[in-house]
C-alpha positions as CSV (number, residue, x, y, z in Angstrom):
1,X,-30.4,-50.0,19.0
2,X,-27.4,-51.8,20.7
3,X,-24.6,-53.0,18.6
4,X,-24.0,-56.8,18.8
5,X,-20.5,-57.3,20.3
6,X,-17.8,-59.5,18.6
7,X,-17.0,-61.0,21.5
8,X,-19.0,-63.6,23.3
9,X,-19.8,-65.3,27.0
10,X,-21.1,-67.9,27.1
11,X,-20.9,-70.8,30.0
12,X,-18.3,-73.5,29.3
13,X,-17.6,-77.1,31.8
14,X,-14.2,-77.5,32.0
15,X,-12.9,-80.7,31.9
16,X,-12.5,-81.2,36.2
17,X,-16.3,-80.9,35.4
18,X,-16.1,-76.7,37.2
19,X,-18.5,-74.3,35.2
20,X,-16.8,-71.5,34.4
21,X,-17.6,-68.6,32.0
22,X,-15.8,-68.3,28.3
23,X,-15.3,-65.0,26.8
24,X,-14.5,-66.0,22.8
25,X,-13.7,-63.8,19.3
26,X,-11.2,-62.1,17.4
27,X,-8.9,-59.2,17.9
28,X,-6.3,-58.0,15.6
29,X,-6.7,-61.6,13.7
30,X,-5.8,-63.5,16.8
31,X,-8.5,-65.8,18.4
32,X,-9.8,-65.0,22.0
33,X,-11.0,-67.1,24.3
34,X,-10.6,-66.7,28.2
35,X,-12.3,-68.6,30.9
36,X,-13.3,-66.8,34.5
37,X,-15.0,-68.0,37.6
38,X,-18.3,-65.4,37.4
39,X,-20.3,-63.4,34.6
40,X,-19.4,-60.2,36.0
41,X,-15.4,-60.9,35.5
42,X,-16.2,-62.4,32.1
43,X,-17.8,-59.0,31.0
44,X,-15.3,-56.9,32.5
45,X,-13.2,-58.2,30.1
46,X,-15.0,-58.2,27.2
47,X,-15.6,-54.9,27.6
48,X,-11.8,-54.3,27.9
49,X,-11.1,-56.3,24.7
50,X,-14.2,-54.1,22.9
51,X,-12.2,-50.9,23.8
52,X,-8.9,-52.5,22.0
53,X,-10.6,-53.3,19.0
54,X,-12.0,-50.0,18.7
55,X,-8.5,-48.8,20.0
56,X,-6.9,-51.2,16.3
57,X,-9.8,-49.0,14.5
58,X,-9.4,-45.6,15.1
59,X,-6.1,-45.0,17.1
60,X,-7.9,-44.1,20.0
61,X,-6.3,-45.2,22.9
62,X,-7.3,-45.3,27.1
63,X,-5.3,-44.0,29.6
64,X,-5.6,-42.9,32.7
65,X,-5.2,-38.7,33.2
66,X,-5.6,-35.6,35.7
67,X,-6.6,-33.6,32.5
68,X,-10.6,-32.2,31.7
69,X,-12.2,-33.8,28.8
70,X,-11.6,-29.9,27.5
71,X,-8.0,-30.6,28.0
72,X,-7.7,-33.4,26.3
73,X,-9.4,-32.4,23.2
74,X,-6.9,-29.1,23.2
75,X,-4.4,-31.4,23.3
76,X,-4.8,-33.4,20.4
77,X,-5.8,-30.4,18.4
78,X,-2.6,-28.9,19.3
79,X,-1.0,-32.1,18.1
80,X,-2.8,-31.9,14.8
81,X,-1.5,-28.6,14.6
82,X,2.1,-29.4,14.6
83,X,1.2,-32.7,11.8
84,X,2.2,-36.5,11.7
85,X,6.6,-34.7,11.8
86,X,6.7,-31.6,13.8
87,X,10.6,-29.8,13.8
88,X,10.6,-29.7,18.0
89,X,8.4,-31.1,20.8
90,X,4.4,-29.4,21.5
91,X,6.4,-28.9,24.9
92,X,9.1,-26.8,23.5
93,X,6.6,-24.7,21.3
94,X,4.9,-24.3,24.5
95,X,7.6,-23.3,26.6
96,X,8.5,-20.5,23.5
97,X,4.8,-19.3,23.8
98,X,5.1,-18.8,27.8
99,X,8.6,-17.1,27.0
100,X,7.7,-14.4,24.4
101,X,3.7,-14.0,24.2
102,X,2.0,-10.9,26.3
103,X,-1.4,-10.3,26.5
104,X,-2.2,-6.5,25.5
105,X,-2.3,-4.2,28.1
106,X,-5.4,-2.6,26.7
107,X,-7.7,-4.6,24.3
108,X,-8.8,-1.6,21.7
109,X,-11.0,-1.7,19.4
110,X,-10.4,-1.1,15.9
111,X,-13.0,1.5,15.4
112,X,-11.9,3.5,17.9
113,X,-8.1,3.1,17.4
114,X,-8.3,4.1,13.9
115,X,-10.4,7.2,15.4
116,X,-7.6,7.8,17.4
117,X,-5.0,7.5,14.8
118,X,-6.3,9.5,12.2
119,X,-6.7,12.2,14.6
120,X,-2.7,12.1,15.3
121,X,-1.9,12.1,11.4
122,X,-4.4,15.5,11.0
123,X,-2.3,16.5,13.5
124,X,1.3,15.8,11.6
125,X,-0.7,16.9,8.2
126,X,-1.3,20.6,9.7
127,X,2.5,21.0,11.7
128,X,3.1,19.7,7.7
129,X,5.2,16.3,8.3
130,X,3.0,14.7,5.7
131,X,0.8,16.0,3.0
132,X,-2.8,16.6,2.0
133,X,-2.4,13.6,-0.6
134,X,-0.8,11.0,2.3
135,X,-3.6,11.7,4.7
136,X,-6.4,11.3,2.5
137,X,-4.6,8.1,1.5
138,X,-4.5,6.8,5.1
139,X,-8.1,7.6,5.5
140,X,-9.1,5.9,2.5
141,X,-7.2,2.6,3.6
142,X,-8.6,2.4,7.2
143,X,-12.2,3.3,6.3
144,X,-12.0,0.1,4.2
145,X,-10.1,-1.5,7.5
146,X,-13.2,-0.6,9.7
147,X,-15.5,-1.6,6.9
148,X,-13.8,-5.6,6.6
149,X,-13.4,-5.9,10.3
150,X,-16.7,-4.6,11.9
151,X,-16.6,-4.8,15.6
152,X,-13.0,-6.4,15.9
153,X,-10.2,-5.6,18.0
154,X,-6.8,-4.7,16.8
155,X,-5.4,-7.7,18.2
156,X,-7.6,-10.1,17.1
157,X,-6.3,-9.0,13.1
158,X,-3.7,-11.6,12.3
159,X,-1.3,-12.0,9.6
160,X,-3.7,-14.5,7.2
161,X,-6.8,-11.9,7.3
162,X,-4.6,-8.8,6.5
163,X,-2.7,-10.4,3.6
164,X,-6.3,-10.8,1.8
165,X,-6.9,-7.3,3.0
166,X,-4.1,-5.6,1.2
167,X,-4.8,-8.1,-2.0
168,X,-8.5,-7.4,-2.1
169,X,-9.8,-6.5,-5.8
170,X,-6.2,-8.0,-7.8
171,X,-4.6,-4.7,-7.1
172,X,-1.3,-4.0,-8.5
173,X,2.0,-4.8,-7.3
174,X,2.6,-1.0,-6.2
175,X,-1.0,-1.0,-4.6
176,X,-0.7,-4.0,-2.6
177,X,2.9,-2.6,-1.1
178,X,1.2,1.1,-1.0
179,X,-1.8,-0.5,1.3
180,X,1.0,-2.8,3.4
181,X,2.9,0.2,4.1
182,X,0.0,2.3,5.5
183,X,-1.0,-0.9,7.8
184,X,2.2,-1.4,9.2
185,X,2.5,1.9,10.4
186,X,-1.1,2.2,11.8
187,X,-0.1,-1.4,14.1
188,X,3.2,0.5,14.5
189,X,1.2,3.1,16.4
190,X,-1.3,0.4,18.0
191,X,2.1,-1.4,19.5
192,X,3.5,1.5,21.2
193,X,0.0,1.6,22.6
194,X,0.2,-1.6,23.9
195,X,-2.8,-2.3,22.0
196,X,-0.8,-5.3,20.3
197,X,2.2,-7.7,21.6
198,X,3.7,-7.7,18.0
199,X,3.2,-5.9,14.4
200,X,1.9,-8.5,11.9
201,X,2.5,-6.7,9.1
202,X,6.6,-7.6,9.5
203,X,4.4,-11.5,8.2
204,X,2.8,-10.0,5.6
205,X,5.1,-10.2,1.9
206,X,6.4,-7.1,0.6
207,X,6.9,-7.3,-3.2
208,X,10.0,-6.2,-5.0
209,X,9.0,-4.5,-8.1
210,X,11.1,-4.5,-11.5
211,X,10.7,-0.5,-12.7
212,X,10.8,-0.7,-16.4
213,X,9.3,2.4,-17.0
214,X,10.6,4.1,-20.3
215,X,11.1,7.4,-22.0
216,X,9.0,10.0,-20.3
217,X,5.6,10.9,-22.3
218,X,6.0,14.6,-23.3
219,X,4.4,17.5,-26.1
220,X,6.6,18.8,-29.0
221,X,7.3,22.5,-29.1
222,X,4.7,22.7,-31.6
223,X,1.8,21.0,-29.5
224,X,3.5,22.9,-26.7
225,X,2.9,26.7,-29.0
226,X,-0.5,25.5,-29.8
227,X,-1.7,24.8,-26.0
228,X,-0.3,28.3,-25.3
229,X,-2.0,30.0,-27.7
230,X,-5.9,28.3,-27.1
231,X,-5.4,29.4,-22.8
232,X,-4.4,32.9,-24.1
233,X,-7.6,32.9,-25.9
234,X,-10.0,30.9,-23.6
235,X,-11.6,32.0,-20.7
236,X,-10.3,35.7,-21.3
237,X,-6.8,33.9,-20.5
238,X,-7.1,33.2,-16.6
239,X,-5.6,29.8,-16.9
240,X,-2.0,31.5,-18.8
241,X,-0.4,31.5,-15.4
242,X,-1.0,27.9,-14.7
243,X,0.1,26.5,-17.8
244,X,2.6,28.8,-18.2
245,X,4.3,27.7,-14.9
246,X,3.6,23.8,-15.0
247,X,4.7,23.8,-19.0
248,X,8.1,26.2,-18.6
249,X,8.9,26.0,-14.9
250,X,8.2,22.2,-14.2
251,X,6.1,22.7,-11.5
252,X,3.9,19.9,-10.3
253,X,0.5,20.2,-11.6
254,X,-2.0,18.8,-9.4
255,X,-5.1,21.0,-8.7
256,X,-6.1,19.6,-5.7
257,X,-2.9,19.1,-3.3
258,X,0.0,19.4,-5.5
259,X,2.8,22.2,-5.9
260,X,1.2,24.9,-7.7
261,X,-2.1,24.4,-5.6
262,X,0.5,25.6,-3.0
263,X,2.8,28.2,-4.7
264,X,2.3,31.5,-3.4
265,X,2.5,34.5,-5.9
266,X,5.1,36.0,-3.5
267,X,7.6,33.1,-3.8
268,X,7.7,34.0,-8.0
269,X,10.3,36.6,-8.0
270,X,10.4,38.1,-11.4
271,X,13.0,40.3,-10.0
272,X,15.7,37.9,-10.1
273,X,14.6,35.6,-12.0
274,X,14.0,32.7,-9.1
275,X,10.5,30.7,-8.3
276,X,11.3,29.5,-4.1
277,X,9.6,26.0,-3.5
278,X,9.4,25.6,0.1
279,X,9.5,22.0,1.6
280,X,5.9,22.3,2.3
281,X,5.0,23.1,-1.5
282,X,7.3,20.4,-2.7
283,X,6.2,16.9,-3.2
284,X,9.3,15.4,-2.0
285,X,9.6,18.4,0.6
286,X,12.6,19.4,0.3
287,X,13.4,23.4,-1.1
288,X,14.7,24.1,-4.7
289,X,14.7,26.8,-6.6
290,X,13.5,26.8,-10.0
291,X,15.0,29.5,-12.3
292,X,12.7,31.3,-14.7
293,X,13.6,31.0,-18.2
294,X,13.1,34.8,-20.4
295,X,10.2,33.3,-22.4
296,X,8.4,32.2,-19.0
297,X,9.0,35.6,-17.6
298,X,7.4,37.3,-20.2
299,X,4.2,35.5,-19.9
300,X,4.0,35.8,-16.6
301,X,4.6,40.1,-17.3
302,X,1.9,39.7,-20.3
303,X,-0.3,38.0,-17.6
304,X,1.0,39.4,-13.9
305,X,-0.3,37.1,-11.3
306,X,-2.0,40.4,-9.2
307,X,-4.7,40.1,-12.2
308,X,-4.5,36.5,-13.3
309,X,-4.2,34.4,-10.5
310,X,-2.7,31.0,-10.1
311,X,-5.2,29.4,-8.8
312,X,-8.8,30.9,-10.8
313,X,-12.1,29.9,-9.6
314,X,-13.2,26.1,-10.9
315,X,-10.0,25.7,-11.8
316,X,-10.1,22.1,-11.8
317,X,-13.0,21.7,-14.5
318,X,-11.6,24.2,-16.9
319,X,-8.0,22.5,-16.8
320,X,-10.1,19.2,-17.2
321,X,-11.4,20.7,-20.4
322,X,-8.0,21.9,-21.5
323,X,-6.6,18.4,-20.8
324,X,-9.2,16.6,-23.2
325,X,-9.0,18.9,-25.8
326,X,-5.2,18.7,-26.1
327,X,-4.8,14.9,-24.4
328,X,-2.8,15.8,-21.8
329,X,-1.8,13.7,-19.0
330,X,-0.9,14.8,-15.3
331,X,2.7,14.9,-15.7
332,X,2.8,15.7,-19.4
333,X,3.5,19.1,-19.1
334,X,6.0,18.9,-16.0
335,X,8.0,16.2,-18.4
336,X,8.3,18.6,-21.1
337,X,9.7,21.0,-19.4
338,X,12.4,18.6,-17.7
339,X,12.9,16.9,-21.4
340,X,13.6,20.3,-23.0
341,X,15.6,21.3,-20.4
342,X,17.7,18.5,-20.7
343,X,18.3,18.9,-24.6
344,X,19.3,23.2,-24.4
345,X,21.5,23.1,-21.4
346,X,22.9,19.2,-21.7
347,X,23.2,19.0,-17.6
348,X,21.5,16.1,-15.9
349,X,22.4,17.8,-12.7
350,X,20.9,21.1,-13.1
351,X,17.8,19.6,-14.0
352,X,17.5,17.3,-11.3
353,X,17.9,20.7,-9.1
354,X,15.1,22.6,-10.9
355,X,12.7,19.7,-11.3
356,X,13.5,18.5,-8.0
357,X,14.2,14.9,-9.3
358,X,17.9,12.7,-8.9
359,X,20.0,12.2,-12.1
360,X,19.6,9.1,-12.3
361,X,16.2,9.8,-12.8
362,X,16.4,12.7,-15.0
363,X,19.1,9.9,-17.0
364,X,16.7,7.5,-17.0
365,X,13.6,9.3,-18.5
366,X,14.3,12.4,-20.0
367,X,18.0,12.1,-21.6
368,X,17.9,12.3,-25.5
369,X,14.2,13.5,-25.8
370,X,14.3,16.5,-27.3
371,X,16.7,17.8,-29.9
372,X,18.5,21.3,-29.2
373,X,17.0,22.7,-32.2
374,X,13.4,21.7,-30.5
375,X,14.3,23.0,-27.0
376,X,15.0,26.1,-28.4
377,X,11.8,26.3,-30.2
378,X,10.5,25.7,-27.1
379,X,12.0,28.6,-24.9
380,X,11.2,30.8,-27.5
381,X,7.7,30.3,-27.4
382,X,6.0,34.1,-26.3
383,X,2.4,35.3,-25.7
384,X,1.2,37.1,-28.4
385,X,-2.8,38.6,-27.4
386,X,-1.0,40.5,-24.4
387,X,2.0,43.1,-24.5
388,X,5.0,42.1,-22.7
389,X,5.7,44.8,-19.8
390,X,9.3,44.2,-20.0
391,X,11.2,42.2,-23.1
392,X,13.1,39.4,-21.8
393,X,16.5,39.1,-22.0
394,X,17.7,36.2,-24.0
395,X,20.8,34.5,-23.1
396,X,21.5,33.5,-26.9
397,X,20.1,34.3,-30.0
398,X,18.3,31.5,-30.8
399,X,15.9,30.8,-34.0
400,X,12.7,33.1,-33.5
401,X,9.5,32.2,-31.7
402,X,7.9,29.1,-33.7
403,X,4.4,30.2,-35.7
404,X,1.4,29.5,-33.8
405,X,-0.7,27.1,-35.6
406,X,-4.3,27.0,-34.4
407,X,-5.5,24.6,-32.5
């Protein structure tokens, strides 16, 4: 159905008596009315004044262009774009674009650039530039990359998708700046590809975090004697070594990937007195050297590593057992010994050098814990099912090993 136009034609007599034909309305509150010599003129322009009332309507306006009716309508979505009070012209964004933008050489995909990434971090995990823990952690993060953005290609990933990427599931501060750090070095390695022009993780926010964290969690020399004296007893006292080390050495005790997984027996030299952590057994991979402390030395001649290996079989579900019964957390152990340290020999710095920590660190967390009195407890705790090969050598007499009390 036609619209009716507001303006009319209609024929009109002038007064010299000539015929002529009126067009007549309204536009933009001002009355119309135009005479011409033929109907064809007259709706030539009524059709003229129907486009400037539509023009008053809608801010549409006619011009004459070279442009595609494609090009115009990218035009005025770029206009949109920049809003009713853009900072510069669309010409001078457009002249920045043609300045600094470059297609990708290669367009990847992510699938296989992921493939081809993982491959070169294997590779860095087995010359031992990065750990067992840091690899698996890439891996997890970019098999949930592939997952979110099936098909893509790296360069179609842009800085509004990737920012709901690393906040997917309300992580924490530390996990959202954990997953932004592994992105930006995967589009680190897809730039030098020239699989993208830029990185867009440099867009995505990194979060400052406040640490607040507070005295270190840690056992008392009693709990301490009473976990000894259960792993002498259970499991014909295969799991001595491990405690032993992680409770009076400090040594990290993950089962999976951490430092005693990787201690070799032959870098525990009873002989004089040293444990060597090699930069690829330390977390922070750098060497220390941990001294061992008499009572630690005699449980580890009660129970010689040649018959009571560090590492038993299912050593991971009988620790887990251990851990349940006596609540421990990861690091308890590895704080206790730092803690107690701290309190016998009252130097910040030689802890940080055995536990392989910074004082400030060591200042922060573990200063104050544990009274002397306590500490010595501690160090004085022996085995007892097992006879000690060699007595150890104290380096002050000290109050005698605490009673065991049963767990």
């Amino acid at each position: 159905m036609q619209t009716k136009s507001k303006f009319v034609i209609s024929e009109f007599t002038n007064p010299s008596g000539e015929i002529v034909f009126r067009v007549s309305g309204w536009l933009d509150g001002k009355r119309v009315r135009k005479n011409f010599l033929t109907r064809t003129e007259a709706v030539a322009e009524r059709q003229v004044l129907e486009l400037q009332l539509i023009q008053g309507e809608t801010g549409i306006r006619t011009t004459i262009t070279r442009l595609s009716e494609g090009q115009l309508q990218d035009a005025e979505a770029a206009f949109r774009r920049l809003g009713e009070n853009p900072n510069q012209s669309l010409l001078f964004y457009l002249e920045y674009a043609l300045a600094n933008y470059r297609v990708p050489e290669r367009e990847q995909l992510l699938n296989t650039a992921v493939k081809e990434y993982l491959v070169t971090k294997q590779r860095e995990r087995e010359r031992g530039l990065i750990s067992i823990a840091q690899t698996s952690s890439i891996k997890k993060e970019l098999v949930h990359l592939q997952a979110r953005f099936q098909c893509c290609k790296v360069a179609d990933l842009k800085v509004p998708a990737l920012i709901a990427f690393c906040e997917r599931g309300k992580p924490s501060l530390k996990t959202y700046n954990n997953r932004r750090g592994i992105l930006s070095t995967f589009f680190k390695f897809a730039f030098q590809k020239d699989w993208v022009v830029a990185n867009p993780i440099e867009k995505v926010p990194y979060h400052r975090i406040a640490h607040r964290r507070g005295s270190a969690k840690t056992l008392s020399a009693t709990e301490s004697a009473n976990l000894m004296s259960f792993v002498e007893t259970h499991e014909g006292g295969r799991l001595v070594p491990f405690f032993a080390l992680c409770l009076f050495a400090g040594i990290r005790p993950c089962v999976r990937n951490g430092e005693i997984f990787k201690l070799k027996r032959e870098q525990i030299n009873l002989d004089t007195g040293v444990i060597h952590i090699e930069p690829d057994v330390s977390k922070v991979r750098m060497k220390r050297n941990v001294t061992i402390q008499p009572n630690l030395a005699a449980w580890l001649r009660a129970y010689p590593l040649k018959q009571f290996p560090l590492i038993p079989p299912n050593l991971q579900h009988l620790r887990a057992a251990v851990a349940k019964k006596f609540d421990l957390t990861h690091d308890v152990m590895r704080h206790t010994f730092i803690s107690m340290f701290v309190a016998k020999f009252r130097s910040m710095g030689e802890a940080a050098l055995q536990a392989g920590n910074s004082e400030s660190i060591i200042r922060k967390h573990y200063l104050d814990l544990k009274s002397p009195a306590e500490a010595e407890q501690f160090f004085s705790i022996l085995p007892q099912c097992m006879a000690i090969a060699t007595e150890p050598k104290n380096d002050a007499e000290g109050p005698a090993p605490i009673p065991f009390v049963a767990a």
